[in-house]
N, C-alpha and C positions, 0 to 999 in steps of 0.2 A: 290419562287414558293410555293404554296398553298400545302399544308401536301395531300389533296386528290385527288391531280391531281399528286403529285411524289407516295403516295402507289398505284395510279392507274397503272401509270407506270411501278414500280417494278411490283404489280402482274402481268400484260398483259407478264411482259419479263418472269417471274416464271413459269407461266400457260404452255409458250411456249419452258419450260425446261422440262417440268413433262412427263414422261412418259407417253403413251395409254397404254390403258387396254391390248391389247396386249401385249405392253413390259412390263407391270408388270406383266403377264401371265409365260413371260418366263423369269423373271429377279428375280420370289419372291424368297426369300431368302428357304421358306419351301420345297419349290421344289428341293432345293439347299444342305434339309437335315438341314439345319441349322433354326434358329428364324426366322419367317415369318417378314410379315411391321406390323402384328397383334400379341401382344399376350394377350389373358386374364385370363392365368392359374390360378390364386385364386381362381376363380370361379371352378374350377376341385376339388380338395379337398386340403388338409395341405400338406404341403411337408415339411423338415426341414430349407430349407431358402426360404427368399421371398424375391425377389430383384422387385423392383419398376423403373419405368424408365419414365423419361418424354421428349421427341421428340424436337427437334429445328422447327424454323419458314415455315411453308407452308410442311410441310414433311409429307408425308403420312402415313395413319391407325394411332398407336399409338407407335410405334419404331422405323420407319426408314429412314434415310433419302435417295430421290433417285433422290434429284434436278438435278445433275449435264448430266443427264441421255442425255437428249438431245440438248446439247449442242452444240454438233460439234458429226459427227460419230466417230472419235479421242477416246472422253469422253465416250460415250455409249460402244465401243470396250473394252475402259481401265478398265469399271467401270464391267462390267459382267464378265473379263476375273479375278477380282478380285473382290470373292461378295462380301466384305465387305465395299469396296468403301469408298464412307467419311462419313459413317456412324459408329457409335460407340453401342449403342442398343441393338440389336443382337448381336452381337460378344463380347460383355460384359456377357450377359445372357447366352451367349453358353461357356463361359470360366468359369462361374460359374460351371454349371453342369456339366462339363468336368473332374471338379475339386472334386465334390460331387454326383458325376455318377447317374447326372439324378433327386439328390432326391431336387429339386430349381424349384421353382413355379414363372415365370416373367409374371410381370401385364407392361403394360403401360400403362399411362394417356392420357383417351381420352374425350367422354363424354362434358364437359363444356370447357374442356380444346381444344380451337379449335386450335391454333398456328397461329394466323393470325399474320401479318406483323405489323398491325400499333397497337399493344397491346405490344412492345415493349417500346413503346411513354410515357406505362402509368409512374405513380410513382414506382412503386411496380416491373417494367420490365415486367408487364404481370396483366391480368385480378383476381381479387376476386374470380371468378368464375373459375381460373384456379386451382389455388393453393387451394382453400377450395375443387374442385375434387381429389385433390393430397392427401389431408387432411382425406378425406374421405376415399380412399384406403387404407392408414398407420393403422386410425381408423380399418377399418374392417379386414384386415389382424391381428393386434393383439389383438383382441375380436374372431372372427372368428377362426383363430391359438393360441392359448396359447404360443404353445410350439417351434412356429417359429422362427427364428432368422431375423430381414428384414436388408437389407442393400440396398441400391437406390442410382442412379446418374439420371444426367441431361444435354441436351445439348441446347447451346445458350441458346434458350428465355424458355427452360425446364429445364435450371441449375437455372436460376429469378425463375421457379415454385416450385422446391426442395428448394433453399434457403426462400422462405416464407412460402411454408409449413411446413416444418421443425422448423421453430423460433416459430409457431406457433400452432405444436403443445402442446397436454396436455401430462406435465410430466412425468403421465404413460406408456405414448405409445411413448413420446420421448424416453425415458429409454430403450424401445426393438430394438430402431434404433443402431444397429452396428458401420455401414459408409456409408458417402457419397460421390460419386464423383461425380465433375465438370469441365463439359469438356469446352471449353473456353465460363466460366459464364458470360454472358453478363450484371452481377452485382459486377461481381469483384473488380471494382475500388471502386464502393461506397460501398462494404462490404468488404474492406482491405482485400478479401481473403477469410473471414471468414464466416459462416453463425451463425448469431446473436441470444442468449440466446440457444448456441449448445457446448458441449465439442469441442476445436480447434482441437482435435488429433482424433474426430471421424467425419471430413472433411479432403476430399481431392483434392485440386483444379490444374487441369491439365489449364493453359493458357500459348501457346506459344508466346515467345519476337518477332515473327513476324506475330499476330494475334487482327488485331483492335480494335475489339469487349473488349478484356479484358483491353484496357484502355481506357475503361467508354464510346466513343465515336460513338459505335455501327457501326463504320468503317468493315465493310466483308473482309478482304484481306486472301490472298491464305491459310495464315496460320490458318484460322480460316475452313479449309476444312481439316484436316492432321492429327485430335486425334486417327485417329485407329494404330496410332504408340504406342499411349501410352495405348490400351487396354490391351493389356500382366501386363503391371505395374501397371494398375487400378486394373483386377482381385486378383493381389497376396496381392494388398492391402487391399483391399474389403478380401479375403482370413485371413490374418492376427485380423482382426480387427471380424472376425466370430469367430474363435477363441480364440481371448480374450474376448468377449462375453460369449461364452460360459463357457469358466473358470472362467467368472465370477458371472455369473448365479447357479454355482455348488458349490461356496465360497464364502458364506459371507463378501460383504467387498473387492473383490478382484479390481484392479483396470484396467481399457482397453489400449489395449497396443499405443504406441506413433507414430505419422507421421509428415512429415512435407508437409506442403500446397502445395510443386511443386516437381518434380522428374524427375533427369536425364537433358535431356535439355529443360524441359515447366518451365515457369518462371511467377511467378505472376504479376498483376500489371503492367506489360509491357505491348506497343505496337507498331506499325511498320506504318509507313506511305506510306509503299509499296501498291499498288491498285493491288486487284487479276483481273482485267479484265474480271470478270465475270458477263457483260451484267448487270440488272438492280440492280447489289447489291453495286454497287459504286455512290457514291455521297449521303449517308446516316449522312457521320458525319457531313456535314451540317445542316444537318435536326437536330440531336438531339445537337449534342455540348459536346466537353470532358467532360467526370464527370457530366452530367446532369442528375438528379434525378426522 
């Protein structure tokens, strides 16, 4: 099957996942008290942290994901009667400031960065144009803040966007980066975990053993919908890693404290060949092939 006739596919089945403006009327996370599907706080003024965040495939605004919304009434019931649903975004950003009562500035990546489906395809897991908009935010948060501290995650084809912008930024502005987390990074295989020309203890990659996607083959299974288990352990580590920052910004010399790549039961490098059954996100590891680059 021809690549443009299976993304045609997938989107037609995505389209007819996505919420109406209505349900996202009643479903925005803002309304909810919490992080909206938008944030663009940098653009407000300096806060003491800036946490960045970049969206998975077809998800709306710039933080949130609300695929599963219309799925069956089942899923739409489940997903509102708990906002935070399979999204990770929001409820990261909000355990920030929960943590720092408020004084946390969340941007997400929108802009160039569109999240399409077959930008997954490329070399890189994702567009030039995504990751140089990633790039650009890091840039102007630490020119624009001095005295900020940034930490940023990423989910699916926005953990590919953090992982390249990240390698590539310039030293100076790599250096204000904290940590990152990656929720099951859809580059995991081909970057062993790690994101390249980066401190290993200032990543942290959340991929669960029953989640396709993180071995390399871009397989969707159920488990690739389930990281807001692990956002309590994302924040404390994002938490951790501000704080050895900071102690080390205050001491010459001082060194940032240590993690390891998985936590609890998300497991690197692994994946499952369980099918989540959800409509057009199955039959992808054909298309791209374990470990294809």
């Amino acid at each position: 099957m021809k690549f443009s006739t299976v993304a045609a596919t997938f989107l037609a089945g995505t389209a007819a996942a996505m919420p109406t403006a209505i349900e996202r009327r009643q479903f925005g996370f803002g309304g909810l008290g919490g992080t909206g599907s938008t944030a663009n706080e940098l653009s407000s003024g300096c806060k003491k942290i800036t946490f960045i965040f970049a969206r998975g495939s077809t998800e709306i605004g710039n933080m949130v994901s609300l695929r599963p919304l219309r799925s069956s009434p089942q899923a739409f019931q489940k997903l509102t009667s708990h906002p935070q649903g399979s999204t990770v975004g929001p409820p990261t950003c909000d355990g920030l400031k929960k943590a720092y009562s408020d004084d946390v500035a969340c941007q997400g990546v929108g802009g160039a960065y569109t999240a399409s489906v077959g930008s997954n395809a490329l070399p890189g897991g994702t567009t030039p144009a995504a990751y140089n908009e990633a790039i650009s935010i890091f840039e102007k948060a630490a020119s624009q803040c001095p005295d900020t501290i940034i930490v940023a995650a990423g989910y699916s084809q926005g953990a590919a966007v953090m992982v390249n912008a990240v390698s590539k930024l310039d030293s100076s502005v790599q250096e204000r980066v904290a940590g990152v987390v990656l929720y099951g990074n859809t580059r995991n295989r081909q970057e062993n975990g790690k994101i390249p020309n980066f401190p290993p203890e200032k990543a942290k990659t959340y991929c669960n053993a029953s989640d396709g996607v993180c071995g390399g083959a871009l397989l969707v299974t159920a488990g690739h919908l389930t990281y807001t288990r692990d956002v309590s352990s994302a924040v404390e580590y994002l938490q951790g890693q501000i704080s050895a920052q900071g102690s080390a910004s205050s001491s010459s010399g001082a060194s940032t404290g240590s993690s390891t790549s998985t936590s609890g039961s998300a497991s690197t490098g692994t994946s499952s060949g369980a099918s989540s059954g959800l409509g057009g996100f199955s039959g992808w590891s054909g298309l791209f092939g374990g470990g294809r680059n």
